[in-house]
Backbone as CSV, one residue per row, in Angstrom:
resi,resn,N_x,N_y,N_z,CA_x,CA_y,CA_z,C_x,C_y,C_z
1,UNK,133.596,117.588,118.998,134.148,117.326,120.319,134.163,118.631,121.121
2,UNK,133.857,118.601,122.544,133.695,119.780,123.452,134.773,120.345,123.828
3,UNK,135.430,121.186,123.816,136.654,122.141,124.148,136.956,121.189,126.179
4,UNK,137.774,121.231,126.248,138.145,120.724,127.439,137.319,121.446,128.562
5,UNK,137.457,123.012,128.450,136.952,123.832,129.574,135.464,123.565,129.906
6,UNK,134.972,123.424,128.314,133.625,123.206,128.724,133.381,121.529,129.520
7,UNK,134.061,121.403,128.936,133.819,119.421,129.433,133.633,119.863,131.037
8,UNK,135.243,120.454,131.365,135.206,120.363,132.659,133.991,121.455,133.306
9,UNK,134.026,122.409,133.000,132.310,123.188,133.589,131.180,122.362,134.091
10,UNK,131.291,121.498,132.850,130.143,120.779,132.822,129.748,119.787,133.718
11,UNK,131.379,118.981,134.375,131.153,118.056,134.941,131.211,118.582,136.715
12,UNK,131.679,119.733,136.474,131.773,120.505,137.523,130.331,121.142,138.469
13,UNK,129.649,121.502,137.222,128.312,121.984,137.329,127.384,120.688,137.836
14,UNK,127.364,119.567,137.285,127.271,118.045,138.002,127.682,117.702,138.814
15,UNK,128.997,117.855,139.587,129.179,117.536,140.781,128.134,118.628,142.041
16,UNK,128.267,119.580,141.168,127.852,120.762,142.491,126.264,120.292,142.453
17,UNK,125.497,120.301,141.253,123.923,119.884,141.288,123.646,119.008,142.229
18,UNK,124.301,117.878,141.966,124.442,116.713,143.201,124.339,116.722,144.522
19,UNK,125.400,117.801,144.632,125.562,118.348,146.411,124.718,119.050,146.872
20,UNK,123.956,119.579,146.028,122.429,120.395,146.218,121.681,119.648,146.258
21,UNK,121.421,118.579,145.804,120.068,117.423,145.981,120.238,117.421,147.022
22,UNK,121.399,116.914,147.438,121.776,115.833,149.197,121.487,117.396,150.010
23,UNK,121.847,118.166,150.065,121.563,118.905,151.104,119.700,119.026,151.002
24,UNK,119.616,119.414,149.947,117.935,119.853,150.110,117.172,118.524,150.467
25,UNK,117.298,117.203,149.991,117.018,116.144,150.643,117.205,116.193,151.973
26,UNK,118.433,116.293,152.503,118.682,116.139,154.331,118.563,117.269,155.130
27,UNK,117.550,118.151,154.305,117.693,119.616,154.866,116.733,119.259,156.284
28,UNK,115.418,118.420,155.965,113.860,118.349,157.144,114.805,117.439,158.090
29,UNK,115.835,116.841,158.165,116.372,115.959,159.652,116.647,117.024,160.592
30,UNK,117.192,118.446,160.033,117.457,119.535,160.926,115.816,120.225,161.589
31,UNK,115.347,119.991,161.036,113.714,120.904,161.472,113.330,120.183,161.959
32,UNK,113.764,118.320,162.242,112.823,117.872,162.948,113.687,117.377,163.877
33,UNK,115.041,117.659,164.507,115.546,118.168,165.697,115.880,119.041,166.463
34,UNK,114.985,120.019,165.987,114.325,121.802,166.535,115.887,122.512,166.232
35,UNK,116.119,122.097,164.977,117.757,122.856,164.919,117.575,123.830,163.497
36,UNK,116.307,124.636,163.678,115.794,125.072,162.300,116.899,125.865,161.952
37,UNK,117.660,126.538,162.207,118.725,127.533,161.708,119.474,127.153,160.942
38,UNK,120.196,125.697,161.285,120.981,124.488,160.104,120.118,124.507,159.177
39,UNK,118.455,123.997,159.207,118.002,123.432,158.466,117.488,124.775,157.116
40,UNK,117.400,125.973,157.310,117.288,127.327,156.135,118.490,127.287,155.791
41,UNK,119.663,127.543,156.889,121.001,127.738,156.115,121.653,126.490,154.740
42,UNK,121.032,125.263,155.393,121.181,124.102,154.558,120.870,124.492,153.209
43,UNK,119.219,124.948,153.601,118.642,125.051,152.378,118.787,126.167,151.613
44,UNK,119.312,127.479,151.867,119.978,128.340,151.364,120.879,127.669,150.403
45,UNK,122.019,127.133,151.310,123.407,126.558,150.539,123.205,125.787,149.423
46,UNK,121.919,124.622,149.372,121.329,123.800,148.249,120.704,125.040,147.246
47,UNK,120.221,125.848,147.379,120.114,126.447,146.168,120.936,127.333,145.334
48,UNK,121.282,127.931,146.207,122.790,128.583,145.588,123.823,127.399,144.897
49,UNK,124.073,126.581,145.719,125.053,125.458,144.818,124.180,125.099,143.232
50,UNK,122.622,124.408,143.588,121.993,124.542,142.389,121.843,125.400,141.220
51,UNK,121.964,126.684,141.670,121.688,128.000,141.173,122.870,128.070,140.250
52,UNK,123.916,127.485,141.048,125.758,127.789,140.205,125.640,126.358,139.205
53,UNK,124.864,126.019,140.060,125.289,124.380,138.636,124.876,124.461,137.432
54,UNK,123.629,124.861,137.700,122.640,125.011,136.149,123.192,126.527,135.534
55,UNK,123.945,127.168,135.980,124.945,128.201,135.254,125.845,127.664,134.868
56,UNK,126.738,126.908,135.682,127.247,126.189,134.800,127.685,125.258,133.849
57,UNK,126.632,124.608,134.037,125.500,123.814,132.872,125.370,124.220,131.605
58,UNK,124.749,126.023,131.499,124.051,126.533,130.833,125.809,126.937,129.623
59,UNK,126.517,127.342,130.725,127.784,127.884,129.871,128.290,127.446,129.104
60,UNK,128.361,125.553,130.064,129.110,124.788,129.166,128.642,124.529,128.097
61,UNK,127.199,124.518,127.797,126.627,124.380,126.448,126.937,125.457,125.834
62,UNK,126.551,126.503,125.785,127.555,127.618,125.071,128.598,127.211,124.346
63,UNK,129.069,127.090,125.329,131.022,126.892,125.128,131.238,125.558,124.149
64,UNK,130.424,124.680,124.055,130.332,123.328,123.434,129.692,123.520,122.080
């Protein structure tokens, strides 16, 4: 059985992966209402959130 912390990392790291799809998915509605500045910053924010998920992904297996 997984230590609690990791459980929660884990599901944590899943919520955030998630929120990175949806942005990088809805990132092109901004580029294709000439609002490109939303649409990099979007996509900035989707990878960094991604970037933290699969870290903390990676931990919770560790930790498990």
């Amino acid at each position: 059985m997984t230590p609690p912390a990791a459980r929660r990392e884990r599901l944590v790291g899943m919520l955030l992966f998630g929120v990175a799809v949806v942005l990088l998915v809805s990132s092109p509605t901004w580029f294709a209402s000439d609002r490109v500045a939303v649409g990099i910053a979007q996509i900035v924010l989707g990878l960094v959130l991604g970037a933290v998920a699969v870290w903390l992904g990676r931990r919770a297996q560790r930790a498990g």
